[in-house]
C-alpha positions as a Markdown table, in Angstrom:
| # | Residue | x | y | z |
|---|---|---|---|---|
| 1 | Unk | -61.1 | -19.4 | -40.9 |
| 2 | Unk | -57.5 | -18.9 | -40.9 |
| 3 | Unk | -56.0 | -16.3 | -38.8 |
| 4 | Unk | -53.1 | -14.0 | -40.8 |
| 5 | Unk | -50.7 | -12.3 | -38.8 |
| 6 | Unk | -49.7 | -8.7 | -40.3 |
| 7 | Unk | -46.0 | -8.3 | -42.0 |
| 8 | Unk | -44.1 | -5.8 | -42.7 |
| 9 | Unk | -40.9 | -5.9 | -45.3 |
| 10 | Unk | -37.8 | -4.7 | -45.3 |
| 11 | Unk | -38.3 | -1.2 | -46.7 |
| 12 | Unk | -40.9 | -0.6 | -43.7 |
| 13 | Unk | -38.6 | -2.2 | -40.8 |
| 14 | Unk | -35.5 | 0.3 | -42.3 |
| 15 | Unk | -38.4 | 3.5 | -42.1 |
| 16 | Unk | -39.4 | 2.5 | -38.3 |
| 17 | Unk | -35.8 | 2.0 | -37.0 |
| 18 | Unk | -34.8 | 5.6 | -38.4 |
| 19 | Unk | -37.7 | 6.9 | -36.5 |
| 20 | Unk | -37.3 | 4.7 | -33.5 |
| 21 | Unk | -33.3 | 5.9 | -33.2 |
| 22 | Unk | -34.0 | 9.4 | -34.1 |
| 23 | Unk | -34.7 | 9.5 | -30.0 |
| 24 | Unk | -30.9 | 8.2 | -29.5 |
| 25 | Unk | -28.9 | 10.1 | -31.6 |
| 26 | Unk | -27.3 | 12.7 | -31.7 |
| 27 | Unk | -23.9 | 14.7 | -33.1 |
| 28 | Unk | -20.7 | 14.5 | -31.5 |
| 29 | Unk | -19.8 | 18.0 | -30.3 |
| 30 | Unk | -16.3 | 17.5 | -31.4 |
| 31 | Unk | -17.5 | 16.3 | -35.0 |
| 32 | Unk | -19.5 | 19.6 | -34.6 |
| 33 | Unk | -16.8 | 22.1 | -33.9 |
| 34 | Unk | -14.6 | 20.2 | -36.6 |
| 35 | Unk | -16.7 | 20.7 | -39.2 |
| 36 | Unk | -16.9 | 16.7 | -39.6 |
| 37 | Unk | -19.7 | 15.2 | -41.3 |
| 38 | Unk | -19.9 | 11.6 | -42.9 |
| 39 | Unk | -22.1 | 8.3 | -43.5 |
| 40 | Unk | -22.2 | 5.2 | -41.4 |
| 41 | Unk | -23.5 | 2.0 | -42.2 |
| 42 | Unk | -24.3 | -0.1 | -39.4 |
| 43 | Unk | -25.3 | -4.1 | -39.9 |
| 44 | Unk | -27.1 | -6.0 | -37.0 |
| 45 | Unk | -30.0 | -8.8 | -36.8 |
| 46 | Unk | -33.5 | -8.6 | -35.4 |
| 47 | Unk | -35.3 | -11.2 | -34.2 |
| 48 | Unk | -38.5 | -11.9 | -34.2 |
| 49 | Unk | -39.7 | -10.6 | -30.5 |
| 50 | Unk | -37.5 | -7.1 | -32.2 |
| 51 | Unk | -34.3 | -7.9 | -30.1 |
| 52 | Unk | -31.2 | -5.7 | -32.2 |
| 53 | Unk | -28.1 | -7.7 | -31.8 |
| 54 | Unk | -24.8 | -8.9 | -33.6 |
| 55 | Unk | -24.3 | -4.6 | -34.3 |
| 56 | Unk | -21.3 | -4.0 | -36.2 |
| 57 | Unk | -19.9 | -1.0 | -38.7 |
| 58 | Unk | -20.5 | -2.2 | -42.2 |
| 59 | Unk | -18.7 | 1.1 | -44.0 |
| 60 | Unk | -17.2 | 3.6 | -41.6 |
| 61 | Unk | -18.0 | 7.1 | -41.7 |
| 62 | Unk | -13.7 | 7.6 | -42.3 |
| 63 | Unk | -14.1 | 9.2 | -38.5 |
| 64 | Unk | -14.2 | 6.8 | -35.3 |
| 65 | Unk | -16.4 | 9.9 | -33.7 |
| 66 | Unk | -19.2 | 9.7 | -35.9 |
| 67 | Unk | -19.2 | 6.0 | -36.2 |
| 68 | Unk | -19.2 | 5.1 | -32.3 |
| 69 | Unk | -21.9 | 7.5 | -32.3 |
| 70 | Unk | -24.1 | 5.9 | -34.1 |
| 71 | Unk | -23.3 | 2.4 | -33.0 |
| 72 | Unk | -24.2 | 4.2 | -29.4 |
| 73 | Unk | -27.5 | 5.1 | -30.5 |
| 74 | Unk | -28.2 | 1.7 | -31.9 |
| 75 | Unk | -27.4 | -0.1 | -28.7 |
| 76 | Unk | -29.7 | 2.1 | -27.0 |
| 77 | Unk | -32.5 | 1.3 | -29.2 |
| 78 | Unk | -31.6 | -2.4 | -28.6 |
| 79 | Unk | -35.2 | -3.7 | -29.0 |
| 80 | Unk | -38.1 | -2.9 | -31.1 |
| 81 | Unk | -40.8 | -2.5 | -28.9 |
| 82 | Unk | -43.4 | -3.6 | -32.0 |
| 83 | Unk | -45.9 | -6.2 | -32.1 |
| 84 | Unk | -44.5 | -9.6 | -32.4 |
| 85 | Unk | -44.4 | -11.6 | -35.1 |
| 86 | Unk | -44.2 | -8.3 | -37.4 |
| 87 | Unk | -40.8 | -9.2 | -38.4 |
| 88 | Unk | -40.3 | -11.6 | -41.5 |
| 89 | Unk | -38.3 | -14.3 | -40.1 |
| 90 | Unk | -36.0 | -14.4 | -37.2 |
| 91 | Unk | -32.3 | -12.8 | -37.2 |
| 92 | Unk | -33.4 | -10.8 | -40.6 |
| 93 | Unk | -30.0 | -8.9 | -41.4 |
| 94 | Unk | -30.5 | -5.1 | -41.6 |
| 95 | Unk | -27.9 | -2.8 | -43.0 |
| 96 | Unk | -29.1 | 0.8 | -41.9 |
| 97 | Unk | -27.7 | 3.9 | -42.8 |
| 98 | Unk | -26.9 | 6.9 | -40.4 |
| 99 | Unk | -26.2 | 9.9 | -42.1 |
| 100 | Unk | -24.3 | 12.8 | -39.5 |
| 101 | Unk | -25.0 | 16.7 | -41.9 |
| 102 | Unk | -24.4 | 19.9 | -40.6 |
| 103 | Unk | -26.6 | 22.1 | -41.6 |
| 104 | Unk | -27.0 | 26.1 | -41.5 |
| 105 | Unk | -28.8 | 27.7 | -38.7 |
């Protein structure tokens, strides 16, 4: 009998790393008392033992504060600590979006 190893796609890795990073991130105070708000793109491989490397900005935010903050959160994440051999194929290219929204309180 042969033995399958359980996969996940893309849509699934994208889900888990938002939740993963949700522990590293957080909103620049001076974006906060600005009022500056903004999307960040980030592109970076994963490996199959769920090393993050190769990080880059893809699309800037339009402000360096909210971009190095989420590039500063990904590097702390810096490996998936999942099963291995979940990942597709090694050095799969992930574009993940980081979205910094005030909000009312």
């Amino acid at each position: 009998m042969k033995k399958t190893t359980s996969r996940i796609n893309l849509s699934q890795v994208i889900s888990r790393l938002q939740q993963d990073l949700k522990q590293y991130f957080y909103y620049p105070r001076l974006a906060r008392r600005k009022n500056i708000q903004g999307a960040v793109i980030l592109g970076f491989a994963i490996n199959r033992l769920g090393e993050i490397n190769n990080i880059r900005i893809v699309k800037s935010s339009g402000f360096a504060v909210l971009d190095i903050a989420a590039e500063d959160a990904l590097r702390q994440l810096d490996q998936l600590h999942w099963e291995q051999g979940y990942l597709q194929r090694n050095n799969q290219h992930i574009e993940l979006p980081v979205i910094y929204q005030l909000t009312e309180s």
